[in-house]
C-alpha positions in Angstrom: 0.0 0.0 0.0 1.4 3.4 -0.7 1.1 5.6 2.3 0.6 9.6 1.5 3.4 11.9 2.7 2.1 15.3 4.0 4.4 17.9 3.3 6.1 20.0 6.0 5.5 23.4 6.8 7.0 25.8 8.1 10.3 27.7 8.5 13.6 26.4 7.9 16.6 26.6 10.2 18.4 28.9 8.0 14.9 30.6 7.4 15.1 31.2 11.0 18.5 32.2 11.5 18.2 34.9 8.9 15.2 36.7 10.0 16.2 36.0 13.6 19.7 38.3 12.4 17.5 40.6 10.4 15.0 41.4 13.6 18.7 41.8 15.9 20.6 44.0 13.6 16.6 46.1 13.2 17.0 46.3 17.0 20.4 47.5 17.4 19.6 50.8 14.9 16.2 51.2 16.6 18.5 51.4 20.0 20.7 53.7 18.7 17.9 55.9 17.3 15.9 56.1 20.2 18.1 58.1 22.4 18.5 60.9 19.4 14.5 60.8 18.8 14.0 61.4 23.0 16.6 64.1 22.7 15.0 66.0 20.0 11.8 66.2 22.2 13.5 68.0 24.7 15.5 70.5 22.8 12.1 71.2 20.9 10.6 71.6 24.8 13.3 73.7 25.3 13.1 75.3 22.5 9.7 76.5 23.2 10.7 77.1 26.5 13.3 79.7 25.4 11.2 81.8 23.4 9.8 83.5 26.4 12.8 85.3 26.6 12.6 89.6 25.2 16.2 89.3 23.8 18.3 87.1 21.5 20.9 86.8 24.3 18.3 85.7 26.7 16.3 83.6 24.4 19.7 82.0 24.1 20.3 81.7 27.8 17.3 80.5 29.1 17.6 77.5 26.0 21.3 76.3 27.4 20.0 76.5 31.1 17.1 74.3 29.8 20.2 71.8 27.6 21.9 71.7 30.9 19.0 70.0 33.1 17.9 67.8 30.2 21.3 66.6 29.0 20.9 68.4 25.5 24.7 68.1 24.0 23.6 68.5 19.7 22.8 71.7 20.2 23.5 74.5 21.6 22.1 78.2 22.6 24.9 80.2 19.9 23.1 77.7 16.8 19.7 78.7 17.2 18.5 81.2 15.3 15.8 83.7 16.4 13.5 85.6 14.4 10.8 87.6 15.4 7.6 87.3 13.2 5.1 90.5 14.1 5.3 90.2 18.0 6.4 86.9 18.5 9.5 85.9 18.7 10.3 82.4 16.6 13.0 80.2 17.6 14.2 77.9 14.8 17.1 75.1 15.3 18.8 72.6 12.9 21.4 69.9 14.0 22.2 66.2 12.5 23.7 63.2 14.5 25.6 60.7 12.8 25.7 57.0 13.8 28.2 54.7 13.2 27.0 51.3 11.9 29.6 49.8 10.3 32.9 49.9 8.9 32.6 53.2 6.7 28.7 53.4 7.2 27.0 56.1 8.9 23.2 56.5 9.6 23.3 60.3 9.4 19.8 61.6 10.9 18.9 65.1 10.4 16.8 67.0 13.1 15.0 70.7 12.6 12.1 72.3 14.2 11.1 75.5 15.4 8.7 77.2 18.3 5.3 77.2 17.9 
């Protein structure tokens, strides 16, 4: 009598190994990322902190007090640049980080915002 084989299903042990190595290496950028997307929230907090300041030079001030508690080291106050837009004052900012992923490979991530 001939007996019927089911097939098997399912993933292979190489199938495995390479989306268990894609799903690492995904998780070691996402770790590195994190940190520069939490730091961005506070310099844009601080940033909107700052513009309640009257002059550049306190607008600039009050922003590195406000880097100093939160740990802020991409930016500082001398690279923001302040406008004023009728009678508010606008506080823009640009800064990138770079991360190293391998060998000559950098994930270069580009940050800019400004006050509301």
């Amino acid at each position: 009598m001939v007996q019927l084989r089911s097939r098997q299903r399912g993933v292979s042990f190489l199938g495995l190994l390479f989306f268990g190595g894609l799903i690492a290496v995904t998780g070691v950028i996402a770790a590195q990322i994190l940190p520069t997307a939490i730091e961005y929230q506070a310099v844009f907090k601080a940033v909107n902190k700052a513009r309640e300041g009257n002059s550049v030079a306190e607008v600039r001030s009050i922003f590195d007090k406000a880097a100093a508690i939160d740990n802020i080291n991409s930016i500082t106050g001398r690279d923001l640049e302040v406008t004023k837009e009728g009678d508010k004052i606008v506080v823009s900012f640009a800064y990138q980080r770079e991360i190293h992923l391998a060998g000559p490979g950098y994930l270069t991530l580009k940050y800019a915002g400004r006050s509301k």
